[in-house]
C-alpha positions as a Markdown table, in Angstrom:
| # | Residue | x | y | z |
|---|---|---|---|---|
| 1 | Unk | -13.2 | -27.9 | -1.8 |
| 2 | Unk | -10.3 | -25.7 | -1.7 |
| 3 | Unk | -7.4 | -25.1 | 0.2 |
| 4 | Unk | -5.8 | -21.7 | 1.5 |
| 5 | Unk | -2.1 | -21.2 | 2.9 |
| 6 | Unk | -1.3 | -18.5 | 5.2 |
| 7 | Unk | 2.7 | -17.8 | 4.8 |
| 8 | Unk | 4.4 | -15.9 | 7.4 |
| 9 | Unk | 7.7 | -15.4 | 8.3 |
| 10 | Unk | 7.3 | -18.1 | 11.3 |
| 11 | Unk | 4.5 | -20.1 | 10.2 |
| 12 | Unk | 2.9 | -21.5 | 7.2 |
| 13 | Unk | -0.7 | -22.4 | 8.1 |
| 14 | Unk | -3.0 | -24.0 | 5.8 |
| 15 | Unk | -6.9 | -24.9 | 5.7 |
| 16 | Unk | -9.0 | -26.9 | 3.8 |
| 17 | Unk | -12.3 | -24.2 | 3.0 |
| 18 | Unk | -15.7 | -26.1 | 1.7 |
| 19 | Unk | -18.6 | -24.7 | -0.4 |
| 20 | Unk | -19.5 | -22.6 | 2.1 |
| 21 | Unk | -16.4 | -20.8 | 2.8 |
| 22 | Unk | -15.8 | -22.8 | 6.1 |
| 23 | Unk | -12.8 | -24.3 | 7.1 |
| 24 | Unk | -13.3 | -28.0 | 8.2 |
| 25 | Unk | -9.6 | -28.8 | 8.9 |
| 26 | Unk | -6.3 | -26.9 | 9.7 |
| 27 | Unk | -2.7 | -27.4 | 9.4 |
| 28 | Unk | 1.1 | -25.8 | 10.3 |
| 29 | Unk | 4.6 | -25.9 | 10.2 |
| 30 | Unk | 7.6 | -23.9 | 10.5 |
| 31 | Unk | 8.3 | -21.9 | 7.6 |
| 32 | Unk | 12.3 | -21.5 | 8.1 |
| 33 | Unk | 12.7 | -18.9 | 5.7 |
| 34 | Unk | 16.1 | -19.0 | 6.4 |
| 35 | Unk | 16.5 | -22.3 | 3.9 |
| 36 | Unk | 14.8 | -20.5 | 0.7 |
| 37 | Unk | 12.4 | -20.3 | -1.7 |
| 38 | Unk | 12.2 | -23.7 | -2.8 |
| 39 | Unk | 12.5 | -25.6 | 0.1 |
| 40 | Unk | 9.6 | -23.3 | 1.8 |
| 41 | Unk | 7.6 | -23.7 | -1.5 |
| 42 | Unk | 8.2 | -27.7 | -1.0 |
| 43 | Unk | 6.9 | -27.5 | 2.5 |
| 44 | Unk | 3.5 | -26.0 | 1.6 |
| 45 | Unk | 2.6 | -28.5 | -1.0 |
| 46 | Unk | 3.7 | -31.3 | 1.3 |
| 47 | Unk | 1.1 | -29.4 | 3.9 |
| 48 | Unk | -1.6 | -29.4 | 1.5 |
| 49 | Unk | -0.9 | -33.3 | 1.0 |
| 50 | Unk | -0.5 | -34.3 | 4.6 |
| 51 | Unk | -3.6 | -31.9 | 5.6 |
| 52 | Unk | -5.6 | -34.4 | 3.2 |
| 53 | Unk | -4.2 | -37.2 | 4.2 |
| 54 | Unk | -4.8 | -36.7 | 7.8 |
| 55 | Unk | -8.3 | -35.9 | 7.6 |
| 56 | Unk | -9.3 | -38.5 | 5.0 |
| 57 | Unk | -9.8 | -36.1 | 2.4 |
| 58 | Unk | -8.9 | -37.2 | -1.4 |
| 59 | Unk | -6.6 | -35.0 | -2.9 |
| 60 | Unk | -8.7 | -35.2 | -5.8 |
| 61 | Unk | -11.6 | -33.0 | -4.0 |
| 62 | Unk | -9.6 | -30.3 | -4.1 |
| 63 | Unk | -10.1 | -27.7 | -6.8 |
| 64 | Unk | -7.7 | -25.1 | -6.2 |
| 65 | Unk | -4.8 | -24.0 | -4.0 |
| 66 | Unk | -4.4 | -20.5 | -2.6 |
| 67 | Unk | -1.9 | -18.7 | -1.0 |
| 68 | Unk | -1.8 | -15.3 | 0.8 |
| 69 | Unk | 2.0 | -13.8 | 1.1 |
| 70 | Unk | 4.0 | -11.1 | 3.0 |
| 71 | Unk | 5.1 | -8.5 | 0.4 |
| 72 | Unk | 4.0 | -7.2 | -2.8 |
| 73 | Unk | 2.6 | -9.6 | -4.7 |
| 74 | Unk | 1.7 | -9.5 | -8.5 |
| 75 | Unk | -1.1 | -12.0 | -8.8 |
| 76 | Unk | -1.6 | -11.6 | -12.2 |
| 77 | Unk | 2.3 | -13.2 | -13.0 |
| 78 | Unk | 1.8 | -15.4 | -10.0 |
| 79 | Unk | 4.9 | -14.4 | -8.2 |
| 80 | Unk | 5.9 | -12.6 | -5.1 |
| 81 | Unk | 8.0 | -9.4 | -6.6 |
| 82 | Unk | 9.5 | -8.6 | -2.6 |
| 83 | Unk | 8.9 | -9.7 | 0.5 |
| 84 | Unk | 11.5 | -8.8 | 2.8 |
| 85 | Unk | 10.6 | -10.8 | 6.3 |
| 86 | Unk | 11.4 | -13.8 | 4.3 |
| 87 | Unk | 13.8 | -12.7 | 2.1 |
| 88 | Unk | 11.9 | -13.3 | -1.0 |
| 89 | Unk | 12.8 | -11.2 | -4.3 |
| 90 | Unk | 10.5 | -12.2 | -8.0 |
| 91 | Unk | 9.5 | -15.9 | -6.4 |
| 92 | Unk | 7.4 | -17.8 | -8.5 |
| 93 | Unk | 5.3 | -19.4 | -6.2 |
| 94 | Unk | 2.2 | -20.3 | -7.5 |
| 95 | Unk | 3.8 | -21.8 | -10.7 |
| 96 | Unk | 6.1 | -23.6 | -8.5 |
| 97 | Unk | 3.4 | -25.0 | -6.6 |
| 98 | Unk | 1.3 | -26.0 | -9.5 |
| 99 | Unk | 4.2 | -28.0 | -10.6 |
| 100 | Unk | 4.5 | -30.0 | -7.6 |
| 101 | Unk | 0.6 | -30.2 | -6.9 |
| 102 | Unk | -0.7 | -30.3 | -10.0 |
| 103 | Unk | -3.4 | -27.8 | -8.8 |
| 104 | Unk | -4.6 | -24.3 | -10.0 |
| 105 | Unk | -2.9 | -22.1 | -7.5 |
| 106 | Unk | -3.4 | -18.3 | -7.0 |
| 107 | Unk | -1.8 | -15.7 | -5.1 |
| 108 | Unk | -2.3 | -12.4 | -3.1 |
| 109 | Unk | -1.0 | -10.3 | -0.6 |
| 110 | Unk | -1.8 | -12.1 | 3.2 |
| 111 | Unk | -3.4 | -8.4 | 4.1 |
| 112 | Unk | -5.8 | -9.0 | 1.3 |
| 113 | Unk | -6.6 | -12.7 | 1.3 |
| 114 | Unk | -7.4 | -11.9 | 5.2 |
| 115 | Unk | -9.9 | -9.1 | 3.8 |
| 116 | Unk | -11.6 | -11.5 | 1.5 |
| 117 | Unk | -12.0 | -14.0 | 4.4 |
| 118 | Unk | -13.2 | -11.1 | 6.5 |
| 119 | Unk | -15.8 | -10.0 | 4.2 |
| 120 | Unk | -17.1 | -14.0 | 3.9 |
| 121 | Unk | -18.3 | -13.1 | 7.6 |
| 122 | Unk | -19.9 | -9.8 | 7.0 |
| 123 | Unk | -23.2 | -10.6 | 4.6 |
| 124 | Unk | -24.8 | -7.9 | 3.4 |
| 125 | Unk | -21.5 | -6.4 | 2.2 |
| 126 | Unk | -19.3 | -5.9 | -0.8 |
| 127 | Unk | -16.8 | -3.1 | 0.1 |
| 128 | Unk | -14.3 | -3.8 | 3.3 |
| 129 | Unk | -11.1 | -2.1 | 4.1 |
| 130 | Unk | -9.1 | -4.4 | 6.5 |
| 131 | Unk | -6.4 | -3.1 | 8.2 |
| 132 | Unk | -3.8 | -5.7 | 10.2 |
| 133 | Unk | -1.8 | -4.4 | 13.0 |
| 134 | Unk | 1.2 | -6.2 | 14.8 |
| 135 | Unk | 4.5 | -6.7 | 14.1 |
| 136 | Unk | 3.7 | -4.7 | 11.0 |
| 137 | Unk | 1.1 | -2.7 | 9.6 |
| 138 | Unk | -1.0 | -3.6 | 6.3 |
| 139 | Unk | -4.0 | -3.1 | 4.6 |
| 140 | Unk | -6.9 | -4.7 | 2.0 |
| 141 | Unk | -8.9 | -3.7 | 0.2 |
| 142 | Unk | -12.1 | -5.5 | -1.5 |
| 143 | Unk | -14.1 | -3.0 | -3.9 |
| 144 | Unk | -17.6 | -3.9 | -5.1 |
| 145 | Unk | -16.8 | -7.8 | -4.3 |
| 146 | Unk | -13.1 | -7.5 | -6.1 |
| 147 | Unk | -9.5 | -7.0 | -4.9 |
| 148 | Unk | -8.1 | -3.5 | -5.7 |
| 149 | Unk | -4.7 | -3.9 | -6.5 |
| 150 | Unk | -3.2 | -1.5 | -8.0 |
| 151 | Unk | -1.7 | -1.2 | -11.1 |
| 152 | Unk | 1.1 | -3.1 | -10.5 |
| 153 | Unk | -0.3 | -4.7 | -7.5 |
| 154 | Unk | 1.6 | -2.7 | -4.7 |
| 155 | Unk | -1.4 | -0.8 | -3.6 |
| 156 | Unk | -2.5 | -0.8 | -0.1 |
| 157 | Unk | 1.1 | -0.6 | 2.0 |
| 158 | Unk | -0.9 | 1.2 | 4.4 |
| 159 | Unk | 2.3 | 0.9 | 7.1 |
| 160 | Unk | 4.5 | 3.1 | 4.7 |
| 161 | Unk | 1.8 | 6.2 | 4.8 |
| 162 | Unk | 3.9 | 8.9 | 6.2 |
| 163 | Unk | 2.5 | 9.7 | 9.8 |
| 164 | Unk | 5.0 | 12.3 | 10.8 |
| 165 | Unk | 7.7 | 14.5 | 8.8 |
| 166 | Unk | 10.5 | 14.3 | 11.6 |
| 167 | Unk | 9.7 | 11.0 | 12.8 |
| 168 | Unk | 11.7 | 8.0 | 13.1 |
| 169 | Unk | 13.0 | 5.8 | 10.9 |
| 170 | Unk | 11.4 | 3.4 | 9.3 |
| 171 | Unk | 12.6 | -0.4 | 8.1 |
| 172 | Unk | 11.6 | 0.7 | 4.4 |
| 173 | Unk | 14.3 | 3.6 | 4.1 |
| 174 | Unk | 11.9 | 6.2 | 5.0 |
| 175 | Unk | 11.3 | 8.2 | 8.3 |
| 176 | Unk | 8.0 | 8.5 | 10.2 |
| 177 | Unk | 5.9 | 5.8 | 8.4 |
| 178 | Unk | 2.9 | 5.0 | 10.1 |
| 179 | Unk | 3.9 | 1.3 | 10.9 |
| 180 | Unk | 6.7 | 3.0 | 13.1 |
| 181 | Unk | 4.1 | 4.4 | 15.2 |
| 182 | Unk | 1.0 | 2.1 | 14.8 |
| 183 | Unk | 2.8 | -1.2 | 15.2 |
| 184 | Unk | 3.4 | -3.4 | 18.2 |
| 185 | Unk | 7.5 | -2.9 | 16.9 |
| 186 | Unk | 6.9 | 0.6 | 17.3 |
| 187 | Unk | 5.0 | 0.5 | 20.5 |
| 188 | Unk | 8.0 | -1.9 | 22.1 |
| 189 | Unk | 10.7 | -0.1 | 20.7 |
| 190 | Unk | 9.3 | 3.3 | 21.8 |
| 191 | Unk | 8.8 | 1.4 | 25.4 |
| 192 | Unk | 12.1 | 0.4 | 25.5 |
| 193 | Unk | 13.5 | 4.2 | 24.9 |
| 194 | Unk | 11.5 | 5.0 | 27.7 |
| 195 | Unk | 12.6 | 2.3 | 30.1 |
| 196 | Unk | 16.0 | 3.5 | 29.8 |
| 197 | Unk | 15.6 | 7.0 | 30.5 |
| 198 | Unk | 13.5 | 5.8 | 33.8 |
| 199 | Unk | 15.1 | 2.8 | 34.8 |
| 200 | Unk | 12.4 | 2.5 | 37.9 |
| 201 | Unk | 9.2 | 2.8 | 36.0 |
| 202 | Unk | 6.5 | -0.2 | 36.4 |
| 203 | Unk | 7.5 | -0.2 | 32.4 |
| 204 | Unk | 11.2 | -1.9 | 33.9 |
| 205 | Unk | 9.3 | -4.6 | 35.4 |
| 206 | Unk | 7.3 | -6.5 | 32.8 |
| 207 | Unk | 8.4 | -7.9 | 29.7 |
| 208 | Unk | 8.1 | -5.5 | 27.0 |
| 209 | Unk | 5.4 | -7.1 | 24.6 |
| 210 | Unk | 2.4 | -5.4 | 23.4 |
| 211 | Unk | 0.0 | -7.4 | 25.5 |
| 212 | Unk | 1.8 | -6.7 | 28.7 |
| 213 | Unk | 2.3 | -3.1 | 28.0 |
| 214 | Unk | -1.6 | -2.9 | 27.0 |
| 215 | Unk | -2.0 | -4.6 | 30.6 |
| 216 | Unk | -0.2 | -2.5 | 32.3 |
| 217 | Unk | -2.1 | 0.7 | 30.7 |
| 218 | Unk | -5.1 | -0.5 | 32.0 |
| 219 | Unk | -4.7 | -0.5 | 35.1 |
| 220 | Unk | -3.5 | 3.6 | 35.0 |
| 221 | Unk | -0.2 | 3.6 | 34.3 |
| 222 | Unk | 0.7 | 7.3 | 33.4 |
| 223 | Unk | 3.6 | 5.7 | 30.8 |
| 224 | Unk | 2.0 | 2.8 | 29.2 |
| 225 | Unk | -1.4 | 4.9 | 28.7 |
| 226 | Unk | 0.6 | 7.2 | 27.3 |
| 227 | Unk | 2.7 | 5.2 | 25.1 |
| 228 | Unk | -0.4 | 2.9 | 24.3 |
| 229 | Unk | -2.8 | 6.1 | 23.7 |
| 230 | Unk | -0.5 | 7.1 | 20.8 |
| 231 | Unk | -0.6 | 3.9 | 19.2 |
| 232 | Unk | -4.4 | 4.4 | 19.4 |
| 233 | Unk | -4.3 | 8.0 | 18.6 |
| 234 | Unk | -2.4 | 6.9 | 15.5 |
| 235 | Unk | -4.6 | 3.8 | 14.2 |
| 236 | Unk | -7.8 | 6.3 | 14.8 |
| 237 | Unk | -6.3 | 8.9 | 12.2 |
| 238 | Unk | -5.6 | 5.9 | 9.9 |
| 239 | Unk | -9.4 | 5.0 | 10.1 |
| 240 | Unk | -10.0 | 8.4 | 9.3 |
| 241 | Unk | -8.1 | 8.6 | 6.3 |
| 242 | Unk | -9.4 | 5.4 | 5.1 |
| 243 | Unk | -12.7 | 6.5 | 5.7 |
| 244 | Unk | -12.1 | 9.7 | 3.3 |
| 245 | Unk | -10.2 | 8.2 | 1.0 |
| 246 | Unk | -12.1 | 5.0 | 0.0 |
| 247 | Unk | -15.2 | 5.0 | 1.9 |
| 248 | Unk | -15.8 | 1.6 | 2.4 |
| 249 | Unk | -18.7 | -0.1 | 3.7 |
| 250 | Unk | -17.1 | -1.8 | 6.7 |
| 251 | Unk | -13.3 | -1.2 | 8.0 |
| 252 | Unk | -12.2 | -4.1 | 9.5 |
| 253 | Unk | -9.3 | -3.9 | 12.0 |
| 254 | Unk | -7.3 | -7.4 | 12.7 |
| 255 | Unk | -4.0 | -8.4 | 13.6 |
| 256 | Unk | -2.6 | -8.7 | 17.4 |
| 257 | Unk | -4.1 | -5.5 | 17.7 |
| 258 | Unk | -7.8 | -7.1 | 17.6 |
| 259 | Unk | -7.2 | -8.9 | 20.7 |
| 260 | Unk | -7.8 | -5.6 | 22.4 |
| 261 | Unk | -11.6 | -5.3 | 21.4 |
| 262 | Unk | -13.3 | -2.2 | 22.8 |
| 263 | Unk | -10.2 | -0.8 | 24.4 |
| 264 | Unk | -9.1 | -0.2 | 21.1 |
| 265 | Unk | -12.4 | 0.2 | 19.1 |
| 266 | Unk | -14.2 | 2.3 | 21.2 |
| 267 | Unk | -11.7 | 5.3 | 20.9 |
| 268 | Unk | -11.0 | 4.7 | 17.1 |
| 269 | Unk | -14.8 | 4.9 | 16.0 |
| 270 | Unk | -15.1 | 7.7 | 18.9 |
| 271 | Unk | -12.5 | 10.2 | 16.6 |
| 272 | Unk | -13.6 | 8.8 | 13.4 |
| 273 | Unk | -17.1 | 10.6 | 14.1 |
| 274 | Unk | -15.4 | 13.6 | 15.7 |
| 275 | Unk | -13.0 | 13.8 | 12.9 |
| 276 | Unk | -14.0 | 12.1 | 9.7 |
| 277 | Unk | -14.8 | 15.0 | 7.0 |
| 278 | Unk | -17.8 | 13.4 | 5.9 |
| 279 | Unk | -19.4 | 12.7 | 9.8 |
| 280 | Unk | -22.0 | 14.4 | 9.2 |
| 281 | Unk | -23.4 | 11.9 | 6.4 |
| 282 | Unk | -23.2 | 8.0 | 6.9 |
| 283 | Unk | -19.7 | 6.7 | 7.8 |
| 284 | Unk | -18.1 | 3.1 | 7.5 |
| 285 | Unk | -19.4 | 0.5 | 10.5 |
| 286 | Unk | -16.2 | 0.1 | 12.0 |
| 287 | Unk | -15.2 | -3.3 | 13.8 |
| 288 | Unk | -12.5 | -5.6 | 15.0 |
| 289 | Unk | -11.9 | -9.0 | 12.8 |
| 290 | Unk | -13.8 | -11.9 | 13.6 |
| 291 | Unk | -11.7 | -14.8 | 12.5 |
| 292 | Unk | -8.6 | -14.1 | 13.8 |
| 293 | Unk | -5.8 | -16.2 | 12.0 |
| 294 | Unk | -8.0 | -18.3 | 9.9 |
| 295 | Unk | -8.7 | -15.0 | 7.8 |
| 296 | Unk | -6.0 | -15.6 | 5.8 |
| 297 | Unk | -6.5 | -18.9 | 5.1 |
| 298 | Unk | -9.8 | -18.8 | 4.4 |
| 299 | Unk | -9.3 | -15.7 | 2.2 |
| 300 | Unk | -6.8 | -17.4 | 0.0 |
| 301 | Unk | -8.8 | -20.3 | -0.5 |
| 302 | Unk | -11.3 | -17.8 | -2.1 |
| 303 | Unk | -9.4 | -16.1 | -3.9 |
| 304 | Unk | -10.5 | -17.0 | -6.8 |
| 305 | Unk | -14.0 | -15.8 | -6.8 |
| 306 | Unk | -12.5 | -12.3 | -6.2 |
| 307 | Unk | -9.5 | -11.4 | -8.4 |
């Protein structure tokens, strides 16, 4: 057995994963970036013993540790090289964890570990491009049944794709990156602009979260469809350049965004046929993830099998 940890800026979430990629037992805790490196690192190999403990596991039936995290990640050194929600800058985390666990530990990207757990639930296929859409915007990438990296492991930061010369800025120093117009962030903030301009839209009287503003699209709301059709507009050209670029098997769209289902999907797979330069040959199947936020977990359990 293995076990996979998930760390986010909020949350670390970690999973025990059995022979057949299944998770048979799930843990969390409050990440509290806020403290540092170590005492974060301290908290997920405490979480890894208490996640044993609890479910009357022995500690010594687990194999190896793995761990998806925000950022770049070089997982050939085993340290996170930047990841800014956290505050993390050349954090080594898996040798810090293999010193308090005494476990093999690995690490990837979260966007890529959630690929590989993706691509556990699609048999019959060795190439899937996962996008995650929410507060941010990533991407992961699993080639012929092995993560594609890069070659210095900062491939894939999908979010930071320009999407428009004159647009607005963007967190990382740039101006009209993708992830400022195919995020929830984006969506809110651009929601927000709007509310004050028009102080008596239906847009005034929710709460401005991307499920509420999705809610209140659907039921005709000239402003959020608008709003939420660009965001759509805007993932759909992304699943087209994906598709040209890489040509994956499968492109596999999770994050808050996958909550959405067909709302979403139908319109992105719609323009990807229209649009895609190779439509008239065989495309990539399209779908939204499967298993949510155990993805990651159960992706970095397997890492191992894939790097």
């Amino acid at each position: 057995m293995k076990i996979g940890i998930d760390l986010g800026g909020t949350n670390i979430a970690a999973g025990i994963v059995d022979g057949d990629k299944k998770m048979i037992a799930k843990s969390a805790c409050k990440t509290k970036p806020e403290r540092g490196a170590e005492a974060v690192i301290a908290d997920m190999a405490e979480l890894t013993r208490v996640l044993c403990q609890t479910n009357e596991i022995p500690y010594s039936d687990i194999t190896e540790i793995g761990v998806g995290c925000p950022g770049t990640v070089d997982h050939t050194h085993k340290n996170v090289v930047f990841a800014s929600n956290i505050g993390w800058k050349d954090v080594q985390v898996a040798g810090a964890l293999e010193n308090s666990t005494g476990k093999r530990v690995l690490c990837h990207n979260d966007a890529t570990c959630a690929a590989i757990g993706e691509l556990t639930s699609s048999p019959g296929y060795s190439s899937l491009f996962f996008i995650t859409i929410g507060t941010g915007v990533g991407g992961g990438y699993i080639k012929d049944g092995r993560v594609f990296s890069g070659a210095r492991s900062s491939a894939l930061e999908i979010g930071h794709l320009l999407r428009r010369a004159d647009g607005g800025p963007c967190g990382c120093g740039r101006r009209g990156c993708l992830e400022t117009y195919a995020s929830f962030t984006g969506l809110i903030r651009r929601a927000a602009a709007y509310v004050l301009d028009n102080p008596g839209s239906p847009l005034s009287r929710i709460r401005l979260k991307g499920k509420e503003i999705f809610e209140l699209a659907k039921t005709g709301d000239p402003a959020a469809l608008s709003l939420v059709g660009d965001l759509i507009e805007n993932i759909s050209h992304t699943v087209i350049d994906i598709a040209n670029l890489f040509d994956p098997e499968i492109i596999v769209i999770g994050g808050g965004i996958s909550k959405e289902g067909d709302y979403v999907l139908k319109p992105v797979i719609g323009n990807l046929h229209q649009f895609a330069y190779s439509r008239n040959g065989v495309l990539p199947e399209v779908r939204m993830a499967v298993l949510g936020n155990d993805a990651g977990i159960i992706g970095a359990a397997e890492l191992g099998e894939y790097i």
